[in-house]
C-alpha positions as CSV (number, residue, x, y, z in Angstrom):
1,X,160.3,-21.8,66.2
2,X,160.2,-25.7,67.8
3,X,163.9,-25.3,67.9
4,X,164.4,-22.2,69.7
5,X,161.7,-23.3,71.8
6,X,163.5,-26.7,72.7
7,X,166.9,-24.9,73.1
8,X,165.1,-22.5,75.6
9,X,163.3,-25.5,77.9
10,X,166.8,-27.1,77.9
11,X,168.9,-24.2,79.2
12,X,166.6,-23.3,82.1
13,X,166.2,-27.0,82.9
14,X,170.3,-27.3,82.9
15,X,170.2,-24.2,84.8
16,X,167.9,-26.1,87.2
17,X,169.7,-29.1,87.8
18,X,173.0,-27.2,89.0
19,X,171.0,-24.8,91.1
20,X,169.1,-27.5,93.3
21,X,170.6,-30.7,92.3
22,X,174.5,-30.1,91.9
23,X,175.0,-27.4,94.1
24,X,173.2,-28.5,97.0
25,X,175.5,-31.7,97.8
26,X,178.5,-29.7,97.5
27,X,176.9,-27.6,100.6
28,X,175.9,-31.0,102.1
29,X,179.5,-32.1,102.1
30,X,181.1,-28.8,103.6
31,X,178.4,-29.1,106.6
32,X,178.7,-26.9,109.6
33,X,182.6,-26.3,109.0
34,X,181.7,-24.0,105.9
35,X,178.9,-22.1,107.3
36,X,181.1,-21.9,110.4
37,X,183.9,-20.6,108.3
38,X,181.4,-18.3,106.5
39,X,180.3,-16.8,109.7
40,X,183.5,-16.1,111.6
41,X,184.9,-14.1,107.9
42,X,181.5,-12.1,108.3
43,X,181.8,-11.0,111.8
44,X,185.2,-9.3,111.6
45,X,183.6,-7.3,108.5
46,X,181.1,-5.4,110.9
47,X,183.5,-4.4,113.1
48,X,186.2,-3.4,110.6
49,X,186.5,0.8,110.2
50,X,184.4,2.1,107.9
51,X,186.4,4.4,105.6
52,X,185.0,8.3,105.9
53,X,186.3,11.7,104.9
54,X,186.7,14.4,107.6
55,X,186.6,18.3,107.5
56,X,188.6,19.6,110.6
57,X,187.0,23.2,111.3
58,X,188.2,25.6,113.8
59,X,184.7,27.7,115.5
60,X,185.0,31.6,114.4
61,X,183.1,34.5,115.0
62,X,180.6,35.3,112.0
63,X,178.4,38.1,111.6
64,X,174.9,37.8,110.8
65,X,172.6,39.7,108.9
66,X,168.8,41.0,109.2
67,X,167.3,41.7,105.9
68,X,164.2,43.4,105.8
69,X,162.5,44.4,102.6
70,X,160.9,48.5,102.7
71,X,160.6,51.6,101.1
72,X,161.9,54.7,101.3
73,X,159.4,57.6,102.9
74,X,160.3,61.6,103.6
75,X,160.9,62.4,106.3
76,X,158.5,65.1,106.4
77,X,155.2,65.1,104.2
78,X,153.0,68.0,105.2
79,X,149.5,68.9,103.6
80,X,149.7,72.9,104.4
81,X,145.8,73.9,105.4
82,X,143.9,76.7,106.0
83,X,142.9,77.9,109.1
84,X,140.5,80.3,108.0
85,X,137.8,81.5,105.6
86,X,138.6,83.3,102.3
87,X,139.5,83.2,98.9
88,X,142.8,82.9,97.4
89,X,144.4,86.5,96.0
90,X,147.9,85.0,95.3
91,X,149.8,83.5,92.6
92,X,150.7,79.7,92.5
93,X,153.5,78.4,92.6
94,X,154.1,75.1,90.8
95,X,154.8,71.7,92.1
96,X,158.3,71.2,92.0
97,X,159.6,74.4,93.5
98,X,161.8,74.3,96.5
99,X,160.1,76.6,99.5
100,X,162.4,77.9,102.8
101,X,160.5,78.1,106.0
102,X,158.1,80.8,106.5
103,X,157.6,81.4,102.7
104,X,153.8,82.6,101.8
105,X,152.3,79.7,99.7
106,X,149.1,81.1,100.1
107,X,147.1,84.4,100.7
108,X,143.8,85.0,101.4
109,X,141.7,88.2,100.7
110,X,141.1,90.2,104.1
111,X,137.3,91.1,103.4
112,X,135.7,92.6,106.2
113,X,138.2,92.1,108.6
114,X,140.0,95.3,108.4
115,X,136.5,97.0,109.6
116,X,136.1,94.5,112.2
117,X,139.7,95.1,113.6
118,X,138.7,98.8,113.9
119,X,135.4,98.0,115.6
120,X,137.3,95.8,118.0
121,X,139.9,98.4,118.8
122,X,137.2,101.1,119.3
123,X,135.5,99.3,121.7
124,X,138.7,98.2,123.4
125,X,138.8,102.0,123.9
126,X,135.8,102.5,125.3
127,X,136.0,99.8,127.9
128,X,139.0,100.7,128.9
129,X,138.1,104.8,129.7
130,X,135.2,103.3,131.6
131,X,137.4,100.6,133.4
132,X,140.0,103.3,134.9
133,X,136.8,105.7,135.5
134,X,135.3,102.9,137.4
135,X,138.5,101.9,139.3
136,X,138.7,105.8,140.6
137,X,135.4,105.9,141.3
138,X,135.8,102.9,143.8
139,X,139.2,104.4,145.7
140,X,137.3,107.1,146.6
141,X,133.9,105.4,147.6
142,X,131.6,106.5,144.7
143,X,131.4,103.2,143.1
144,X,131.2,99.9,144.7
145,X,133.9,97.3,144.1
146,X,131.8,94.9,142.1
147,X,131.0,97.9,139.7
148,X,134.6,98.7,139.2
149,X,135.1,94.5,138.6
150,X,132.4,94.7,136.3
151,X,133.9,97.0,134.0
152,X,137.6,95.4,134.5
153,X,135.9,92.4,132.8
154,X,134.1,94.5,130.2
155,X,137.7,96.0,129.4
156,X,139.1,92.4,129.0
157,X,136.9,90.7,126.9
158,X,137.1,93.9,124.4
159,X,140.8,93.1,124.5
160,X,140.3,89.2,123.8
161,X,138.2,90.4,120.5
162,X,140.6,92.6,119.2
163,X,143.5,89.8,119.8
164,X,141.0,87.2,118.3
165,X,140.5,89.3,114.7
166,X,144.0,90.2,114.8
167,X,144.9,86.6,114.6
168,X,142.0,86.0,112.0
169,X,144.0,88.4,110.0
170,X,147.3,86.4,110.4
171,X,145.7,83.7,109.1
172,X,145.6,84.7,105.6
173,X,148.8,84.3,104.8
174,X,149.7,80.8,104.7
175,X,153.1,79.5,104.7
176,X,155.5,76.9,104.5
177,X,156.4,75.6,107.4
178,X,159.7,74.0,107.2
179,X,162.7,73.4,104.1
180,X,161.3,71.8,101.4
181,X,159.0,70.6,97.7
182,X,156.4,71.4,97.0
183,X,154.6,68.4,95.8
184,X,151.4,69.7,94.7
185,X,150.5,73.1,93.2
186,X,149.5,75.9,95.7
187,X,146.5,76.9,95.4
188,X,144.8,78.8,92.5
189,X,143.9,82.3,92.8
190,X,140.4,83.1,93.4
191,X,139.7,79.5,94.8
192,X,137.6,79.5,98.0
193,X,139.5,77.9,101.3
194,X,137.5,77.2,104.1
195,X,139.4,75.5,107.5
196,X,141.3,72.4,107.2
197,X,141.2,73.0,102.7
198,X,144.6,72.1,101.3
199,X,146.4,75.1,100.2
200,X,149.4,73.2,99.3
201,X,151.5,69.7,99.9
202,X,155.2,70.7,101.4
203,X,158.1,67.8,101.8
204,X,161.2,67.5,103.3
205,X,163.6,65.2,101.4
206,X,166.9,66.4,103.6
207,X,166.6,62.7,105.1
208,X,164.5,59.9,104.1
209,X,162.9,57.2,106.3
210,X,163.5,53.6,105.4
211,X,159.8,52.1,106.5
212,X,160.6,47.9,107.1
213,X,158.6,45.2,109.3
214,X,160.6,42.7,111.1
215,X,159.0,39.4,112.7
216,X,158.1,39.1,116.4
217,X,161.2,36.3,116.5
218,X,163.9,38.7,115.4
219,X,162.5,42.1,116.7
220,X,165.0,41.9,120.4
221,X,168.1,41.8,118.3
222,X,168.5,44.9,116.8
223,X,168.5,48.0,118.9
224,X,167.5,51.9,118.4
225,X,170.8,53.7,117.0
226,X,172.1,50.5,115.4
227,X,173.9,51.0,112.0
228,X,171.8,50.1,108.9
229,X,173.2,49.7,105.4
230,X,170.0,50.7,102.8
231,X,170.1,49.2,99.5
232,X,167.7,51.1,96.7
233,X,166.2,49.9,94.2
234,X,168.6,51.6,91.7
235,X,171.4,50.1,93.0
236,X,172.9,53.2,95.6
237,X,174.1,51.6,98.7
238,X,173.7,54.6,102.0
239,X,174.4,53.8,105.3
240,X,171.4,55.1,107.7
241,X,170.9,54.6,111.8
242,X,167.9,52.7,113.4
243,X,165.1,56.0,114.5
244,X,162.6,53.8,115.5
245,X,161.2,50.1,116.2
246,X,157.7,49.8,117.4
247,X,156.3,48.4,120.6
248,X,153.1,46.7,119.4
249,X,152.8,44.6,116.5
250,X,150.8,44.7,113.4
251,X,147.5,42.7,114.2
252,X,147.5,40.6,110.6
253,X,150.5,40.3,110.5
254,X,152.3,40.1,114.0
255,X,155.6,42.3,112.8
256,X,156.7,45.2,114.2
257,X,157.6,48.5,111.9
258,X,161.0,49.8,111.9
259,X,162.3,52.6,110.4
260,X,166.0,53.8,109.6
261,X,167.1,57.0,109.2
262,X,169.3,58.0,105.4
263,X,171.2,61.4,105.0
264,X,169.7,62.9,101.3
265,X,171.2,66.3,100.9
266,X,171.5,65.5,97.3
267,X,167.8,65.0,97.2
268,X,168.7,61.8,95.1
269,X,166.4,59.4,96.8
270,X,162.9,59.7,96.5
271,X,159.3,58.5,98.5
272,X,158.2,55.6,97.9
273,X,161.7,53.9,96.5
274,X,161.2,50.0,97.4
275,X,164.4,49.9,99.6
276,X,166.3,46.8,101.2
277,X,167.7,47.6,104.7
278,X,170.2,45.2,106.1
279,X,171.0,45.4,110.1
280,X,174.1,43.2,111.1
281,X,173.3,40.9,113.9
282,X,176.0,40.5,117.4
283,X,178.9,37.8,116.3
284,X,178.4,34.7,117.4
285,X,181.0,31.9,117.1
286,X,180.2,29.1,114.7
287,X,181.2,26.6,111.8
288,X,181.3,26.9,108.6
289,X,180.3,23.3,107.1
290,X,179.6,22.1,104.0
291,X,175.6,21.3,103.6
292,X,176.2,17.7,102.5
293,X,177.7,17.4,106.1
294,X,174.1,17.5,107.7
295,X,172.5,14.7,108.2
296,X,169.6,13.6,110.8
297,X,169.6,11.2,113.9
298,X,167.1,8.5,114.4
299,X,164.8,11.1,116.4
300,X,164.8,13.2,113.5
301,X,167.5,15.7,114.8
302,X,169.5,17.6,112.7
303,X,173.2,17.4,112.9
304,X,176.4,16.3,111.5
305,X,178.5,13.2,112.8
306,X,181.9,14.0,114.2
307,X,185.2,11.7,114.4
308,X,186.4,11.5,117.9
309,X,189.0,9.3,119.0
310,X,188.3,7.0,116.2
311,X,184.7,7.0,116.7
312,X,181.5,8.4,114.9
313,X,179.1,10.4,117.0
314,X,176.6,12.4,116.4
315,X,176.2,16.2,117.2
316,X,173.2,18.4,116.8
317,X,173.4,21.3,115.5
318,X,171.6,24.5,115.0
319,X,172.1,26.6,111.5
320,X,171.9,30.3,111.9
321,X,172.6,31.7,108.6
322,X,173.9,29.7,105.1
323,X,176.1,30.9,102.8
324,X,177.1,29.8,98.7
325,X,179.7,27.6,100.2
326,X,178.1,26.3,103.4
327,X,176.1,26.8,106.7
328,X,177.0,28.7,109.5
329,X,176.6,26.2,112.6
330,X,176.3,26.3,116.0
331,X,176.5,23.6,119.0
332,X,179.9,22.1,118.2
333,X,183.2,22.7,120.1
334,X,185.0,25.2,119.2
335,X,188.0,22.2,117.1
336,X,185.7,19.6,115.7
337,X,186.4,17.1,112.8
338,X,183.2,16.9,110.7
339,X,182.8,13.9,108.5
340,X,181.6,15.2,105.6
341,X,181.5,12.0,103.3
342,X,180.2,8.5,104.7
343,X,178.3,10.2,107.3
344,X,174.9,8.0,106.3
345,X,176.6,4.5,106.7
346,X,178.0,5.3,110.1
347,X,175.9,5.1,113.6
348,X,177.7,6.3,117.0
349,X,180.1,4.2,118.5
350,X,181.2,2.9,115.3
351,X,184.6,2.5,114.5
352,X,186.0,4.7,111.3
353,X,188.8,4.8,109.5
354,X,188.9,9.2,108.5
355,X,190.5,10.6,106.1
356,X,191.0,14.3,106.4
357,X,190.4,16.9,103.7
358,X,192.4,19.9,102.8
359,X,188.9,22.4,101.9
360,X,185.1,21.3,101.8
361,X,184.2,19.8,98.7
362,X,182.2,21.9,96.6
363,X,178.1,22.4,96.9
Protein backbone atom coordinates (compact mmCIF):
# COMPACT_ATOMS: atom_id res chain seq x y z
CA UNK A 1 0.00 0.00 0.00
CA UNK A 2 3.19 2.62 0.91
CA UNK A 3 4.27 1.79 -2.49
CA UNK A 4 1.38 2.35 -4.61
CA UNK A 5 0.90 5.26 -2.45
CA UNK A 6 4.55 6.68 -3.23
CA UNK A 7 4.15 5.77 -6.95
CA UNK A 8 0.83 7.84 -6.96
CA UNK A 9 2.41 11.20 -5.17
CA UNK A 10 5.32 10.92 -7.70
CA UNK A 11 3.27 10.86 -10.91
CA UNK A 12 1.00 13.74 -10.07
CA UNK A 13 4.05 15.60 -8.81
CA UNK A 14 5.99 14.84 -12.32
CA UNK A 15 2.82 15.77 -13.86
CA UNK A 16 3.12 19.04 -11.96
CA UNK A 17 6.49 20.09 -12.69
CA UNK A 18 5.92 19.88 -16.71
CA UNK A 19 2.56 21.57 -16.39
CA UNK A 20 3.80 24.78 -14.53
CA UNK A 21 7.44 24.44 -14.47
CA UNK A 22 8.51 23.09 -17.95
CA UNK A 23 5.96 24.22 -20.05
CA UNK A 24 5.73 27.61 -18.92
CA UNK A 25 9.37 28.79 -20.18
CA UNK A 26 8.84 27.22 -23.38
CA UNK A 27 5.78 29.87 -23.66
CA UNK A 28 8.11 32.48 -22.21
CA UNK A 29 10.55 31.93 -25.02
CA UNK A 30 7.99 32.07 -28.01
CA UNK A 31 6.64 35.57 -26.46
CA UNK A 32 4.20 37.71 -28.38
CA UNK A 33 5.35 36.06 -31.89
CA UNK A 34 3.52 32.72 -30.88
CA UNK A 35 0.41 34.08 -29.41
CA UNK A 36 0.58 36.41 -32.47
CA UNK A 37 0.91 33.46 -34.68
CA UNK A 38 -1.81 31.68 -32.66
CA UNK A 39 -4.26 34.55 -33.21
CA UNK A 40 -3.86 35.31 -36.89
CA UNK A 41 -4.47 31.03 -37.61
CA UNK A 42 -7.66 31.56 -35.41
CA UNK A 43 -9.19 34.45 -37.17
CA UNK A 44 -9.35 33.04 -40.73
CA UNK A 45 -11.24 29.88 -38.95
CA UNK A 46 -14.31 32.19 -38.12
CA UNK A 47 -14.70 33.39 -41.32
CA UNK A 48 -14.07 30.15 -43.20
CA UNK A 49 -17.59 28.51 -44.75
CA UNK A 50 -19.18 26.50 -42.59
CA UNK A 51 -20.06 23.23 -44.46
CA UNK A 52 -24.20 22.67 -44.59
CA UNK A 53 -26.54 20.53 -46.59
CA UNK A 54 -29.33 22.18 -48.67
CA UNK A 55 -32.77 21.02 -49.85
CA UNK A 56 -33.69 23.03 -53.05
CA UNK A 57 -37.73 23.03 -53.09
CA UNK A 58 -39.85 24.36 -55.69
CA UNK A 59 -43.44 26.11 -53.89
CA UNK A 60 -46.58 23.92 -55.07
CA UNK A 61 -50.06 24.09 -54.54
CA UNK A 62 -51.28 21.69 -51.62
CA UNK A 63 -54.66 21.02 -50.48
CA UNK A 64 -55.56 21.08 -47.04
CA UNK A 65 -57.93 19.25 -45.04
CA UNK A 66 -60.64 20.06 -42.23
CA UNK A 67 -61.32 17.17 -40.07
CA UNK A 68 -64.02 17.26 -37.82
CA UNK A 69 -65.03 14.43 -35.66
CA UNK A 70 -69.43 13.70 -35.61
CA UNK A 71 -72.05 11.38 -35.89
CA UNK A 72 -74.29 10.37 -38.15
CA UNK A 73 -78.24 11.57 -37.42
CA UNK A 74 -81.60 10.87 -39.80
CA UNK A 75 -82.57 13.04 -41.42
CA UNK A 76 -85.92 12.90 -40.26
CA UNK A 77 -86.88 11.65 -36.58
CA UNK A 78 -90.55 12.20 -35.94
CA UNK A 79 -92.48 11.19 -32.61
CA UNK A 80 -96.09 10.78 -34.37
CA UNK A 81 -98.79 12.30 -31.64
CA UNK A 82 -102.18 12.53 -31.01
CA UNK A 83 -104.17 15.25 -31.49
CA UNK A 84 -107.13 14.09 -29.82
CA UNK A 85 -108.89 12.14 -27.10
CA UNK A 86 -109.55 8.39 -27.31
CA UNK A 87 -108.47 4.99 -27.03
CA UNK A 88 -106.63 2.96 -29.38
CA UNK A 89 -108.94 0.26 -31.57
CA UNK A 90 -106.06 -0.73 -33.92
CA UNK A 91 -103.50 -3.26 -34.27
CA UNK A 92 -99.65 -2.44 -33.80
CA UNK A 93 -97.40 -2.64 -35.82
CA UNK A 94 -93.91 -3.47 -34.67
CA UNK A 95 -90.82 -1.48 -34.63
CA UNK A 96 -88.90 -2.19 -37.49
CA UNK A 97 -91.50 -2.05 -40.16
CA UNK A 98 -91.08 0.31 -43.10
CA UNK A 99 -94.34 2.81 -43.33
CA UNK A 100 -95.17 4.96 -46.84
CA UNK A 101 -96.69 8.36 -46.20
CA UNK A 102 -100.15 8.55 -45.16
CA UNK A 103 -100.30 5.02 -43.68
CA UNK A 104 -102.66 4.64 -40.43
CA UNK A 105 -100.40 3.88 -37.46
CA UNK A 106 -102.95 4.59 -35.25
CA UNK A 107 -106.83 4.59 -34.76
CA UNK A 108 -108.79 5.85 -32.20
CA UNK A 109 -112.44 4.76 -31.27
CA UNK A 110 -115.05 7.51 -32.40
CA UNK A 111 -117.21 7.42 -29.18
CA UNK A 112 -119.80 10.02 -29.12
CA UNK A 113 -118.75 11.86 -31.92
CA UNK A 114 -120.84 10.27 -34.54
CA UNK A 115 -123.98 11.73 -32.38
CA UNK A 116 -122.44 14.97 -32.04
CA UNK A 117 -121.77 15.27 -35.86
CA UNK A 118 -125.53 14.65 -36.32
CA UNK A 119 -126.35 17.23 -33.68
CA UNK A 120 -124.09 19.69 -35.42
CA UNK A 121 -125.54 19.14 -38.88
CA UNK A 122 -129.13 19.42 -37.47
CA UNK A 123 -128.62 22.54 -36.12
CA UNK A 124 -126.66 23.75 -39.11
CA UNK A 125 -130.14 23.07 -40.72
CA UNK A 126 -132.05 24.89 -38.57
CA UNK A 127 -129.96 28.06 -38.69
CA UNK A 128 -129.70 28.01 -42.01
CA UNK A 129 -133.95 27.85 -42.87
CA UNK A 130 -134.06 30.69 -40.37
CA UNK A 131 -131.18 32.64 -41.96
CA UNK A 132 -132.73 32.67 -45.66
CA UNK A 133 -136.32 33.25 -43.81
CA UNK A 134 -134.76 36.14 -42.12
CA UNK A 135 -132.93 37.50 -45.28
CA UNK A 136 -136.54 37.52 -47.21
CA UNK A 137 -138.12 38.89 -44.47
CA UNK A 138 -135.72 42.03 -44.61
CA UNK A 139 -136.00 42.62 -48.76
CA UNK A 140 -139.35 43.04 -48.30
CA UNK A 141 -139.36 45.34 -44.97
CA UNK A 142 -140.72 42.76 -42.37
CA UNK A 143 -137.62 42.24 -40.66
CA UNK A 144 -135.04 44.79 -39.87
CA UNK A 145 -131.47 44.30 -41.17
CA UNK A 146 -129.84 43.65 -37.88
CA UNK A 147 -132.41 40.70 -37.46
CA UNK A 148 -131.56 39.18 -40.74
CA UNK A 149 -127.48 39.80 -39.53
CA UNK A 150 -128.32 38.15 -36.52
CA UNK A 151 -129.40 35.02 -37.89
CA UNK A 152 -126.52 35.12 -40.79
CA UNK A 153 -124.25 34.78 -37.75
CA UNK A 154 -126.40 32.19 -35.98
CA UNK A 155 -126.17 30.12 -39.39
CA UNK A 156 -122.31 30.52 -39.36
CA UNK A 157 -121.26 29.49 -36.15
CA UNK A 158 -123.60 26.20 -36.60
CA UNK A 159 -121.45 25.70 -39.66
CA UNK A 160 -118.04 26.33 -37.74
CA UNK A 161 -119.35 23.36 -35.18
CA UNK A 162 -120.09 20.95 -37.64
CA UNK A 163 -116.50 21.71 -39.49
CA UNK A 164 -115.00 21.63 -35.90
CA UNK A 165 -116.40 17.75 -35.03
CA UNK A 166 -115.79 16.82 -38.42
CA UNK A 167 -112.12 17.45 -38.00
CA UNK A 168 -112.34 15.88 -34.32
CA UNK A 169 -113.37 12.82 -36.29
CA UNK A 170 -110.28 13.03 -38.72
CA UNK A 171 -108.28 12.94 -35.95
CA UNK A 172 -108.60 9.49 -35.05
CA UNK A 173 -106.79 8.12 -37.56
CA UNK A 174 -103.26 8.79 -37.16
CA UNK A 175 -100.74 8.43 -39.71
CA UNK A 176 -97.42 8.39 -40.86
CA UNK A 177 -96.40 11.30 -42.25
CA UNK A 178 -93.61 10.81 -44.49
CA UNK A 179 -91.29 7.43 -46.00
CA UNK A 180 -89.90 5.68 -43.37
CA UNK A 181 -89.15 3.07 -39.76
CA UNK A 182 -90.76 2.78 -37.50
CA UNK A 183 -88.58 2.99 -34.51
CA UNK A 184 -90.80 2.25 -31.75
CA UNK A 185 -93.96 0.09 -31.58
CA UNK A 186 -97.38 1.87 -32.45
CA UNK A 187 -99.37 2.04 -30.02
CA UNK A 188 -101.24 -0.85 -28.21
CA UNK A 189 -104.82 -1.39 -28.68
CA UNK A 190 -107.05 -0.31 -26.06
CA UNK A 191 -104.39 2.25 -24.68
CA UNK A 192 -105.79 5.65 -23.84
CA UNK A 193 -104.16 8.82 -26.06
CA UNK A 194 -104.80 12.08 -24.95
CA UNK A 195 -103.20 15.27 -27.17
CA UNK A 196 -99.58 15.40 -27.65
CA UNK A 197 -99.33 11.09 -26.34
CA UNK A 198 -96.91 9.34 -28.60
CA UNK A 199 -98.69 6.94 -30.88
CA UNK A 200 -95.63 6.00 -32.61
CA UNK A 201 -91.73 7.07 -33.52
CA UNK A 202 -91.37 7.36 -37.55
CA UNK A 203 -87.70 7.96 -39.29
CA UNK A 204 -86.41 8.73 -42.44
CA UNK A 205 -83.05 7.04 -43.14
CA UNK A 206 -83.19 8.00 -47.25
CA UNK A 207 -80.30 10.49 -46.20
CA UNK A 208 -78.41 10.94 -43.07
CA UNK A 209 -77.07 14.08 -41.42
CA UNK A 210 -73.35 14.10 -40.51
CA UNK A 211 -73.78 16.37 -37.08
CA UNK A 212 -69.79 18.00 -36.59
CA UNK A 213 -68.57 21.30 -34.59
CA UNK A 214 -65.85 23.19 -36.11
CA UNK A 215 -63.83 26.02 -34.09
CA UNK A 216 -64.51 29.77 -34.37
CA UNK A 217 -60.80 29.90 -36.24
CA UNK A 218 -61.64 27.60 -39.03
CA UNK A 219 -65.52 28.20 -39.33
CA UNK A 220 -64.97 31.08 -42.69
CA UNK A 221 -63.26 28.45 -44.72
CA UNK A 222 -65.66 26.15 -45.65
CA UNK A 223 -68.75 27.15 -47.36
CA UNK A 224 -72.58 25.84 -47.63
CA UNK A 225 -72.68 23.25 -50.75
CA UNK A 226 -68.96 22.40 -50.31
CA UNK A 227 -68.12 18.69 -50.98
CA UNK A 228 -67.57 16.47 -47.84
CA UNK A 229 -66.03 13.06 -47.84
CA UNK A 230 -67.71 11.05 -44.45
CA UNK A 231 -65.76 8.39 -42.96
CA UNK A 232 -67.90 5.82 -40.65
CA UNK A 233 -67.00 4.09 -38.12
CA UNK A 234 -67.12 0.79 -40.01
CA UNK A 235 -64.93 1.76 -42.35
CA UNK A 236 -67.55 2.95 -45.59
CA UNK A 237 -66.18 6.07 -47.09
CA UNK A 238 -69.55 8.40 -48.84
CA UNK A 239 -69.20 11.49 -50.22
CA UNK A 240 -72.00 14.09 -48.78
CA UNK A 241 -72.47 18.15 -49.40
CA UNK A 242 -72.30 20.80 -46.65
CA UNK A 243 -76.51 21.56 -45.61
CA UNK A 244 -75.80 23.65 -42.94
CA UNK A 245 -73.12 25.69 -40.68
CA UNK A 246 -74.46 27.69 -37.91
CA UNK A 247 -74.36 31.37 -37.17
CA UNK A 248 -73.93 31.47 -33.43
CA UNK A 249 -71.67 29.48 -31.52
CA UNK A 250 -71.94 26.99 -28.80
CA UNK A 251 -71.63 29.03 -25.44
CA UNK A 252 -69.18 26.32 -23.60
CA UNK A 253 -67.57 25.63 -26.16
CA UNK A 254 -67.29 28.50 -28.78
CA UNK A 255 -67.74 26.05 -32.01
CA UNK A 256 -70.15 26.25 -34.43
CA UNK A 257 -72.34 22.99 -35.65
CA UNK A 258 -72.14 21.85 -39.08
CA UNK A 259 -73.94 19.34 -40.73
CA UNK A 260 -73.30 17.41 -44.15
CA UNK A 261 -75.66 15.84 -46.03
CA UNK A 262 -75.03 11.52 -47.15
CA UNK A 263 -77.23 9.76 -49.76
CA UNK A 264 -78.54 6.19 -47.81
CA UNK A 265 -80.87 4.53 -50.13
CA UNK A 266 -79.48 1.35 -48.97
CA UNK A 267 -80.46 2.29 -45.52
CA UNK A 268 -76.86 1.04 -44.55
CA UNK A 269 -75.93 3.74 -42.30
CA UNK A 270 -77.49 4.20 -39.18
CA UNK A 271 -78.30 7.21 -36.20
CA UNK A 272 -75.99 7.81 -34.04
CA UNK A 273 -72.86 6.20 -36.15
CA UNK A 274 -69.71 8.20 -34.75
CA UNK A 275 -68.70 9.63 -38.20
CA UNK A 276 -65.42 11.55 -39.37
CA UNK A 277 -66.18 14.23 -41.99
CA UNK A 278 -63.31 15.71 -43.83
CA UNK A 279 -63.89 19.09 -45.93
CA UNK A 280 -60.85 19.98 -48.27
CA UNK A 281 -59.60 23.47 -47.63
CA UNK A 282 -58.77 26.25 -51.01
CA UNK A 283 -55.04 25.35 -52.32
CA UNK A 284 -52.54 27.36 -51.25
CA UNK A 285 -48.98 27.32 -52.46
CA UNK A 286 -46.37 26.03 -50.04
CA UNK A 287 -43.24 23.78 -49.18
CA UNK A 288 -42.83 20.76 -48.36
CA UNK A 289 -39.78 20.54 -45.79
CA UNK A 290 -38.41 18.15 -43.82
CA UNK A 291 -39.18 19.00 -39.90
CA UNK A 292 -35.53 18.87 -38.84
CA UNK A 293 -35.31 21.96 -41.19
CA UNK A 294 -37.15 24.22 -38.59
CA UNK A 295 -35.36 25.88 -36.35
CA UNK A 296 -35.97 29.22 -34.26
CA UNK A 297 -34.36 32.81 -34.46
CA UNK A 298 -33.08 34.60 -31.44
CA UNK A 299 -36.68 36.23 -30.91
CA UNK A 300 -38.11 32.96 -30.75
CA UNK A 301 -39.50 32.83 -34.34
CA UNK A 302 -40.04 29.88 -36.11
CA UNK A 303 -38.33 29.34 -39.40
CA UNK A 304 -35.87 27.59 -41.44
CA UNK A 305 -32.44 29.19 -42.67
CA UNK A 306 -32.02 29.52 -46.36
CA UNK A 307 -28.67 29.65 -48.57
CA UNK A 308 -28.63 32.67 -50.68
CA UNK A 309 -25.77 33.72 -52.59
CA UNK A 310 -23.58 31.91 -50.35
CA UNK A 311 -25.02 33.17 -47.33
CA UNK A 312 -27.28 31.81 -44.40
CA UNK A 313 -30.44 33.81 -43.59
CA UNK A 314 -33.14 33.20 -41.91
CA UNK A 315 -36.83 32.95 -43.03
CA UNK A 316 -39.95 32.60 -40.90
CA UNK A 317 -42.25 30.53 -41.72
CA UNK A 318 -45.72 29.52 -41.01
CA UNK A 319 -46.77 25.58 -41.05
CA UNK A 320 -50.31 24.97 -42.23
CA UNK A 321 -50.66 21.33 -42.22
CA UNK A 322 -47.70 18.36 -41.66
CA UNK A 323 -47.54 15.31 -43.23
CA UNK A 324 -45.36 11.62 -42.48
CA UNK A 325 -42.64 13.08 -44.58
CA UNK A 326 -42.67 16.79 -43.71
CA UNK A 327 -44.56 20.16 -43.09
CA UNK A 328 -46.35 22.08 -45.41
CA UNK A 329 -44.79 25.75 -45.27
CA UNK A 330 -45.70 28.88 -46.08
CA UNK A 331 -43.65 32.40 -46.33
CA UNK A 332 -40.76 31.34 -48.61
CA UNK A 333 -40.35 32.22 -52.27
CA UNK A 334 -41.73 30.27 -54.52
CA UNK A 335 -37.48 28.49 -55.49
CA UNK A 336 -35.82 28.44 -52.11
CA UNK A 337 -32.76 26.32 -51.02
CA UNK A 338 -33.46 25.13 -47.35
CA UNK A 339 -30.60 24.06 -45.33
CA UNK A 340 -31.74 21.24 -43.77
CA UNK A 341 -28.48 20.01 -41.95
CA UNK A 342 -26.04 22.66 -40.00
CA UNK A 343 -28.84 25.00 -39.74
CA UNK A 344 -28.01 25.43 -35.65
CA UNK A 345 -24.34 26.46 -36.13
CA UNK A 346 -25.06 29.04 -38.73
CA UNK A 347 -26.33 32.87 -37.87
CA UNK A 348 -27.33 35.29 -40.97
CA UNK A 349 -24.74 36.70 -42.86
CA UNK A 350 -22.52 33.82 -42.42
CA UNK A 351 -20.70 32.50 -45.03
CA UNK A 352 -21.50 28.53 -46.02
CA UNK A 353 -20.16 26.15 -47.96
CA UNK A 354 -23.93 24.01 -49.16
CA UNK A 355 -24.11 20.98 -50.31
CA UNK A 356 -27.20 20.12 -52.09
CA UNK A 357 -29.36 16.98 -51.50
CA UNK A 358 -31.05 14.86 -54.06
CA UNK A 359 -34.58 14.05 -51.46
CA UNK A 360 -35.10 15.15 -47.73
CA UNK A 361 -33.57 12.90 -45.46
CA UNK A 362 -35.90 10.78 -43.71
CA UNK A 363 -38.04 11.88 -40.29
Amino acid sequence: MRLTSLAVTLLLAGTFVYWFVLRQPAEDVAGPSAAMVNTATATPDQNQPVPVMVLDSLAQPTVDQLVLRGRTVAVRNVSVTAETTGLVVSQPLRKGATVSEGDILCRLDAGARPAQLLEAEARLAEALVEAEAATTLSRKGFASETTRTARQAQFEAAQAQVNLVKLDIDRLVIRAPFDGLLETDTAEIGSRLGPGDTCATVIDLSAVKVVGFVSEQEVDQIELGQEAIARLINGRIIAGTIAFISRVADPETRTYQVEAILPNEDGRIRDGMTAELSIDLPAEVAHKIPQTALTLDDDGRLGVRLAVDGKARFVEIQMISDAIDGVWVTGLPDSASVIVVGQEFVRDERAILPTPLDRAPSQ
